[in-house]
C-alpha positions as a LaTeX table, in Angstrom:
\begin{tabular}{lrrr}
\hline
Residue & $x$ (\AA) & $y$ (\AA) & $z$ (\AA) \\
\hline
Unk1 & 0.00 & 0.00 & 0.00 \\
Unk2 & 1.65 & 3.14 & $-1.07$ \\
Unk3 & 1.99 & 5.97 & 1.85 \\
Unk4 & 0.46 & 9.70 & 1.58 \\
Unk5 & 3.16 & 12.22 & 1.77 \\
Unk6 & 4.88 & 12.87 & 6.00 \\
Unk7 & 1.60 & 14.43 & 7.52 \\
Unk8 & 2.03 & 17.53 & 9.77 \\
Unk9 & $-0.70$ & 19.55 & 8.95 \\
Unk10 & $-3.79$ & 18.05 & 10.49 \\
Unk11 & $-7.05$ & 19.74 & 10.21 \\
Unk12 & $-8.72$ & 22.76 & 11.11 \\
Unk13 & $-12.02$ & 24.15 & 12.75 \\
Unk14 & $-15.71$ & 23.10 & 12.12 \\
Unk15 & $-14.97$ & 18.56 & 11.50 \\
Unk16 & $-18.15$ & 16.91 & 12.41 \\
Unk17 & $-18.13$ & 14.58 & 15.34 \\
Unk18 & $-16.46$ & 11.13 & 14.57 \\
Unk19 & $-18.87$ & 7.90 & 14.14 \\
Unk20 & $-18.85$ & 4.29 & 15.56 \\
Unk21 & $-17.53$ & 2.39 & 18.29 \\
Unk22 & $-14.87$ & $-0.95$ & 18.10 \\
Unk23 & $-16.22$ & $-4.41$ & 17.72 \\
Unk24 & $-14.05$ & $-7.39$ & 18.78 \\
Unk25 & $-11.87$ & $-6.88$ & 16.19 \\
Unk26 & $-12.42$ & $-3.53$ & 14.75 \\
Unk27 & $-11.87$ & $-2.38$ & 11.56 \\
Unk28 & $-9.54$ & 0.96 & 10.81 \\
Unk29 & $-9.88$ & 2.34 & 7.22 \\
Unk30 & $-6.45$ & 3.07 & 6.16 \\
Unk31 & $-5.62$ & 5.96 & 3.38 \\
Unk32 & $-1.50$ & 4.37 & 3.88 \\
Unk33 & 1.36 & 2.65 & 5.67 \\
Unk34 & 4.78 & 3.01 & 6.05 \\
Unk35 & 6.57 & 0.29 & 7.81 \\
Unk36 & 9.89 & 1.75 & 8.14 \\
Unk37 & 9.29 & 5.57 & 8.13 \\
Unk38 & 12.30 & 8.18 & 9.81 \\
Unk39 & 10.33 & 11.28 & 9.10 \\
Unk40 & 7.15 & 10.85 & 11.87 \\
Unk41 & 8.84 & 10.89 & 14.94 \\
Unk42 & 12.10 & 9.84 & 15.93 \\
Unk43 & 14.03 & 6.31 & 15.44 \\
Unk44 & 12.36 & 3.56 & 12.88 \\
Unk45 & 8.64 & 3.86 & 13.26 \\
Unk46 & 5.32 & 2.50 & 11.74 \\
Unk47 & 3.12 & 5.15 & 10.50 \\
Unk48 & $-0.42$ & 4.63 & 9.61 \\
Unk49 & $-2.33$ & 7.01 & 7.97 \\
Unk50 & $-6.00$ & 6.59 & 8.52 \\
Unk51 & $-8.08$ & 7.55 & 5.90 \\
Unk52 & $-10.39$ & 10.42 & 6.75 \\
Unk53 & $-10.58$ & 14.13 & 8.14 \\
Unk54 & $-13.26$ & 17.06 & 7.38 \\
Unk55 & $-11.12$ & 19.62 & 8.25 \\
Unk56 & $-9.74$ & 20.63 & 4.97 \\
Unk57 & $-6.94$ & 22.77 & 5.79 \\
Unk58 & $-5.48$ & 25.00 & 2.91 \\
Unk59 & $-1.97$ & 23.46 & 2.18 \\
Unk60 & $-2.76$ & 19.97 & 3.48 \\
Unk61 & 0.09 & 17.88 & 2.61 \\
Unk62 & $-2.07$ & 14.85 & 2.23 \\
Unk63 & $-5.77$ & 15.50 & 0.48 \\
Unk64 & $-6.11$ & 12.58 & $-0.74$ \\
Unk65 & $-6.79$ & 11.39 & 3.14 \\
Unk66 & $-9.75$ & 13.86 & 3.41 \\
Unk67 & $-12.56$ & 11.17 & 2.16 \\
Unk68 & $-14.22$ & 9.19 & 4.44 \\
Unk69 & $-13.98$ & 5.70 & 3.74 \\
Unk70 & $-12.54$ & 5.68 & 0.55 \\
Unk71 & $-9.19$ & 3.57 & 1.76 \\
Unk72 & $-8.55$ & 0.30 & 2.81 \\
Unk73 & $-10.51$ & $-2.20$ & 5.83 \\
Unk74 & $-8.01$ & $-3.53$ & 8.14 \\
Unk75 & $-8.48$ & $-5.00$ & 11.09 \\
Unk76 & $-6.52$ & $-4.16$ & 13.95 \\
Unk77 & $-5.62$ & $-7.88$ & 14.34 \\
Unk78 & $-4.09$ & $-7.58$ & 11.40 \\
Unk79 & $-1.87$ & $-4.46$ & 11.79 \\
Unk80 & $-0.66$ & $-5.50$ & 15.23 \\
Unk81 & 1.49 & $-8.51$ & 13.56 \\
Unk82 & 2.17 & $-6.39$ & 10.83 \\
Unk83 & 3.94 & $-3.94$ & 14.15 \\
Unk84 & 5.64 & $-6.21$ & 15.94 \\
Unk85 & 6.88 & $-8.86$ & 13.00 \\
Unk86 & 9.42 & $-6.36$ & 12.10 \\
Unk87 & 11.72 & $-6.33$ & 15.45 \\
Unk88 & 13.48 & $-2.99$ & 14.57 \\
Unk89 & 10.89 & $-0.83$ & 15.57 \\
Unk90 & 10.79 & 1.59 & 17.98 \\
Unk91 & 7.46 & 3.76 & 17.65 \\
Unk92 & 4.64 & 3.81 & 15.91 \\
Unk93 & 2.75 & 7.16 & 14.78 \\
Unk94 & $-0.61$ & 7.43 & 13.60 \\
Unk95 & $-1.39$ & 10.04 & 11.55 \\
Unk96 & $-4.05$ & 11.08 & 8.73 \\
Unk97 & $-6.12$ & 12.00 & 8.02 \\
Unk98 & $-7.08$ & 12.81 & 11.57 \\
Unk99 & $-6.89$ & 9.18 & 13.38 \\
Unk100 & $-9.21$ & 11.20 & 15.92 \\
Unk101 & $-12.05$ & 10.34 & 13.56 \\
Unk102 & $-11.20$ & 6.67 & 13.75 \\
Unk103 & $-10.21$ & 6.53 & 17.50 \\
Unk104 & $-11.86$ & 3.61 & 18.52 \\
Unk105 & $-10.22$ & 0.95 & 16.72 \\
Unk106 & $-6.86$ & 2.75 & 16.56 \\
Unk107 & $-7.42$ & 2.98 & 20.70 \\
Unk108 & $-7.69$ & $-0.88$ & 20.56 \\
Unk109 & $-4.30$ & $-1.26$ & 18.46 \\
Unk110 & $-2.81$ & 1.42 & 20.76 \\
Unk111 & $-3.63$ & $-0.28$ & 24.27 \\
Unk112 & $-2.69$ & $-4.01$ & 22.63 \\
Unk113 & 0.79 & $-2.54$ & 21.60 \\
Unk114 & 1.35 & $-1.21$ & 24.82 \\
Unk115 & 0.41 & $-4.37$ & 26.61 \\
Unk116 & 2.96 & $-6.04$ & 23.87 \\
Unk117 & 5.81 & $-3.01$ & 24.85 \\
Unk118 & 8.65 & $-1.37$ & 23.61 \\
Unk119 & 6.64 & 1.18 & 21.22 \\
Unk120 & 6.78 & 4.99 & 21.36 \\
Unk121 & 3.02 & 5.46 & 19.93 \\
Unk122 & 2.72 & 9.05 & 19.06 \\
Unk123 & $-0.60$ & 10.69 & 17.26 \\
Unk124 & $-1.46$ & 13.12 & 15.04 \\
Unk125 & $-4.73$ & 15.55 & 15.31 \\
Unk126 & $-6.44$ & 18.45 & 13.87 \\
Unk127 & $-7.84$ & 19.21 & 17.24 \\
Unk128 & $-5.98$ & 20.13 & 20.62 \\
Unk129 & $-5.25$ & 18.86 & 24.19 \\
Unk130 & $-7.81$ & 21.18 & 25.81 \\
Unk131 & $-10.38$ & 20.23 & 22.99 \\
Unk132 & $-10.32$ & 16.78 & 23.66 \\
Unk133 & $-10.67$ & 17.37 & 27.30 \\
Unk134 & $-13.26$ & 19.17 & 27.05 \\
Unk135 & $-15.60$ & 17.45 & 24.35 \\
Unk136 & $-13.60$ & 14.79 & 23.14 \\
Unk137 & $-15.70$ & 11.22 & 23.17 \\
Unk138 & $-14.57$ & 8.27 & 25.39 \\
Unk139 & $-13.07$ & 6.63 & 22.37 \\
Unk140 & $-10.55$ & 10.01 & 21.72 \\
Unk141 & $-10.10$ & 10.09 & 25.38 \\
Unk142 & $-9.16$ & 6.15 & 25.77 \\
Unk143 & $-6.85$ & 6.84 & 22.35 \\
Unk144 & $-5.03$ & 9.48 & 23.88 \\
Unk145 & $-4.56$ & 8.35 & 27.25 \\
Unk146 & $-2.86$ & 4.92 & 25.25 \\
Unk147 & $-0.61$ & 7.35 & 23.67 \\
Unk148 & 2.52 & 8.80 & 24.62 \\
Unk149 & 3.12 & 11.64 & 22.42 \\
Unk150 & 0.08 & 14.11 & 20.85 \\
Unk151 & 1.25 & 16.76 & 18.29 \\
Unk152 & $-1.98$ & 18.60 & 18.39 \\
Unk153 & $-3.22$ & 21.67 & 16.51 \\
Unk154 & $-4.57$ & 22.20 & 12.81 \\
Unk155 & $-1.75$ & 23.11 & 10.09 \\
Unk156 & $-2.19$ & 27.39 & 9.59 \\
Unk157 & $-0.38$ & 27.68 & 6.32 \\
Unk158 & 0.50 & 31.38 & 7.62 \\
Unk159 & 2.55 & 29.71 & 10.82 \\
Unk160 & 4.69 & 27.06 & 8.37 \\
Unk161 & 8.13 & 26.89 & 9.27 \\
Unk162 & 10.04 & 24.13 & 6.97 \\
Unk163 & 12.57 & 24.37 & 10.41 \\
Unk164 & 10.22 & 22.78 & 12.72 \\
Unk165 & 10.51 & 19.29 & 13.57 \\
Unk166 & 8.12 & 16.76 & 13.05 \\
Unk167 & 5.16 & 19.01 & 12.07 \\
Unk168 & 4.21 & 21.52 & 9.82 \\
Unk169 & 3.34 & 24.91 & 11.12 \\
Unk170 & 4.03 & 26.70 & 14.59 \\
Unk171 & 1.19 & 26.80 & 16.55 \\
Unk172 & 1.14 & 22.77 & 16.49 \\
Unk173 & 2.87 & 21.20 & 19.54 \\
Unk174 & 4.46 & 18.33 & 20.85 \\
Unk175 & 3.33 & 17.09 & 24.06 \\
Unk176 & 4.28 & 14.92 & 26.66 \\
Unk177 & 0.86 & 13.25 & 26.70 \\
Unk178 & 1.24 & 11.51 & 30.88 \\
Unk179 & 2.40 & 14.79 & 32.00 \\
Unk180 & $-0.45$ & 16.76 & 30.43 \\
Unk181 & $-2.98$ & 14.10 & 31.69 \\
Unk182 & $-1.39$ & 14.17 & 35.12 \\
Unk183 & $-1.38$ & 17.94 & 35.25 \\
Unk184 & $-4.51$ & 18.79 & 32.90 \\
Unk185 & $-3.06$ & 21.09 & 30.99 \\
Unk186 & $-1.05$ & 20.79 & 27.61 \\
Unk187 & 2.47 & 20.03 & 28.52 \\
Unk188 & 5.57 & 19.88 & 25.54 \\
Unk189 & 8.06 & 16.95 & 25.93 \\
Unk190 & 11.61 & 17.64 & 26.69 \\
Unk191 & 12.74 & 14.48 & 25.25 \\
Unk192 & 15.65 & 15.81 & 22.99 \\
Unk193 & 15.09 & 12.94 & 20.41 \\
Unk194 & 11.67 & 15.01 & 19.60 \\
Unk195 & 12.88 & 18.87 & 20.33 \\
Unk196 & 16.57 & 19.10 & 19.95 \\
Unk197 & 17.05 & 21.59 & 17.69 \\
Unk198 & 13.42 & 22.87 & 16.71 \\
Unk199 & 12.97 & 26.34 & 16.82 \\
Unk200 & 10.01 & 26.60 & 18.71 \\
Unk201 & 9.99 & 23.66 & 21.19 \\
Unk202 & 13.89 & 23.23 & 21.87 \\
Unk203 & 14.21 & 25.88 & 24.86 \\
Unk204 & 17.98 & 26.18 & 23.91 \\
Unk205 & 17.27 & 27.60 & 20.61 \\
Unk206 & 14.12 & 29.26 & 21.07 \\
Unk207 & 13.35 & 33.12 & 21.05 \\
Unk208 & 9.84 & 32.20 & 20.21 \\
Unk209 & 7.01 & 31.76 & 22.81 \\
Unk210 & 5.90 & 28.19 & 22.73 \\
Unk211 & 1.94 & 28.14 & 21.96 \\
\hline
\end{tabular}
């Protein structure tokens, strides 16, 4: 399955509210894989890119993940070996698309790769921390609290900075999901392997207020 182009510009206002809930083994409509992918977080990662996002941001890097349903049904069954067969990785990412929209069954492949261990999971959405929290649906809330990285925020083609690591324009973030959770408010990572270097989020470098 070929992959959309390195997502980093997720969504914007105004998506209608995602639909469904997980069977046994639920079924996550996928717009593209990458199995060995450097460019979605840091070290050798598996990045899924769900198919599906209404928030249409000008100078989305991947369009053709907009339509809903119009990629492939697999179950999560089936991406899980697909994960841990290849015994280099070290995260997964799942990105879009907004994999908000399809957080049930991507909350089921999150929790049974943490139970497995060893992944970094990080994910990708149009909306933010404080959104969530305040009307995001069990399913979002169970997918985020099985993740351990969130970059969060729609792409604003007026805030792209081709500098920025991992993501597309500045007002998107990269946060430490169990810190936020613990403290309730959006909290960035200091993990260097995600910030080292970035204009915005590396506090050695930065002369920019972090969003």
């Amino acid at each position: 399955m070929d992959s959309p182009a390195r997502n980093a510009t997720n969504g914007c206002e105004g998506a209608p509210e995602p639909i469904g809930s997980a069977p046994f083994d639920p079924v996550v409509n996928v717009a593209g894989i990458d199995e060995d992918a450097i460019a979605d977080g840091p070290g050798l990662r598996f990045v899924l890119f769900v198919q599906g996002c209404a928030r249409n941001c000008p100078g989305c890097h991947n369009p053709q993940t907009h339509a809903f349903g119009a990629g492939t049904d697999m179950h999560v069954s089936e991406l899980f070996q697909r994960i841990v067969s290849n015994p280099l990785l070290t995260g997964v990412t799942f990105s879009g698309g907004d994999p908000m929209y399809q957080a049930a069954p991507l909350a089921e492949l999150a929790e049974r790769l943490r139970a497995h261990g060893g992944y970094d999971i990080t994910v990708f959405t149009g909306d933010t921390f404080e959104g969530l929290l305040r009307r995001g649906t069990p399913d979002q809330l169970r997918l985020l609290k099985a993740a351990d990285i969130l970059i969060d925020g729609p792409f604003v083609q007026a805030q792209r900075d081709r500098l920025l690591r991992f993501r597309g324009s500045s007002n998107q973030r990269i946060l430490d999901v169990r810190r936020s959770l613990s403290e309730m408010r959006p909290v960035w990572t200091i993990d260097p392997e995600w910030i080292e270097g970035d204009p915005v989020a590396d506090p050695s470098r930065s002369r920019r207020t972090r969003p």
